[in-house]
C-alpha positions as CSV (number, residue, x, y, z in Angstrom):
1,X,0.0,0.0,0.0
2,X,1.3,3.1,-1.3
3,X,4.6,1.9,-2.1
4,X,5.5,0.2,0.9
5,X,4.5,-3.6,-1.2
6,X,8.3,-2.9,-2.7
7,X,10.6,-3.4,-0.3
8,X,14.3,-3.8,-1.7
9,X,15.8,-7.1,-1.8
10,X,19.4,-6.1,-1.4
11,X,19.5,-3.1,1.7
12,X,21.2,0.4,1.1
13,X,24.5,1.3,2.3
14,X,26.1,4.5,3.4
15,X,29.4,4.9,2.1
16,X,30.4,5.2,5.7
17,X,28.6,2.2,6.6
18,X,30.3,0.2,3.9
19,X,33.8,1.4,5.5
20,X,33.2,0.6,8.7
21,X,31.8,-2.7,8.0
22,X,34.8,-3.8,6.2
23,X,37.1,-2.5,8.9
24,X,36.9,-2.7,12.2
25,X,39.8,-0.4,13.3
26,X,38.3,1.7,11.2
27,X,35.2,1.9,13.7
28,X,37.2,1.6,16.7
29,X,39.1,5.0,15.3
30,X,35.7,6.6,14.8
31,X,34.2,5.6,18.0
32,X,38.0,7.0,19.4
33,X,37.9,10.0,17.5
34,X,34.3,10.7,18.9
35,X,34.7,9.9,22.7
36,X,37.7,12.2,22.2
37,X,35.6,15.2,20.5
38,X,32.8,14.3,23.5
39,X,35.2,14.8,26.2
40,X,36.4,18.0,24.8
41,X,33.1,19.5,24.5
42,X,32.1,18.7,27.7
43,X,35.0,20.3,29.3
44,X,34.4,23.5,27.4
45,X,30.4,23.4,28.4
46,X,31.6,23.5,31.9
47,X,34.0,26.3,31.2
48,X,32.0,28.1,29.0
49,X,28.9,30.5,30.2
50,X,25.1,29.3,29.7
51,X,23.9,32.0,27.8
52,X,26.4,32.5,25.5
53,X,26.7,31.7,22.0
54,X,29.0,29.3,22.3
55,X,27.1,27.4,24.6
56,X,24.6,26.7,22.0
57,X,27.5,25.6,19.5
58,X,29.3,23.5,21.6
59,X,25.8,21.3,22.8
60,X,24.8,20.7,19.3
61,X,28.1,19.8,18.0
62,X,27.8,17.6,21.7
63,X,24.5,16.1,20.1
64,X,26.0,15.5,17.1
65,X,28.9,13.5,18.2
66,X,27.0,11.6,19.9
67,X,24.4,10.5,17.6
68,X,27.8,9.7,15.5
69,X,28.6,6.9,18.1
70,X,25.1,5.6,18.3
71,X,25.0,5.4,14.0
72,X,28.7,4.0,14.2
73,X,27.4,1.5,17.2
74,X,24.4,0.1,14.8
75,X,26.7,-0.9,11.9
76,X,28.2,-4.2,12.7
């Protein structure tokens, strides 16, 4: 019913994906890469004050990183 009765047979693949399945220090570099960038951000939200606009930039870069991990998690 309105083109959900033609599901692919073979799944899509991110580029990314592709990568990370085919290497696993790959994903362990990403994953380190991330808690890295996480750790960082972190540190400077504590450092930095609430209402600036820096604050803003640094918690959605914060939410960014770590949707990454939970995408890069998913891909085994």
């Amino acid at each position: 019913m309105y083109g959900l009765e033609k599901q692919p047979s073979d799944g899509f693949e991110f580029d990314l994906e592709k990568e990370l399945n085919a290497s696993p220090e790959r994903r362990k570099e990403v994953m380190k890469m991330a808690e890295d960038a996480i750790k960082g951000l972190k540190e400077a939200l504590r450092d930095e004050d609430p209402h600036s606009k820096e604050f803003e930039k640094y918690g959605m870069m914060l939410h960014g990183y770590t949707a990454m991990q939970t995408v890069v998690q998913k891909t085994r």
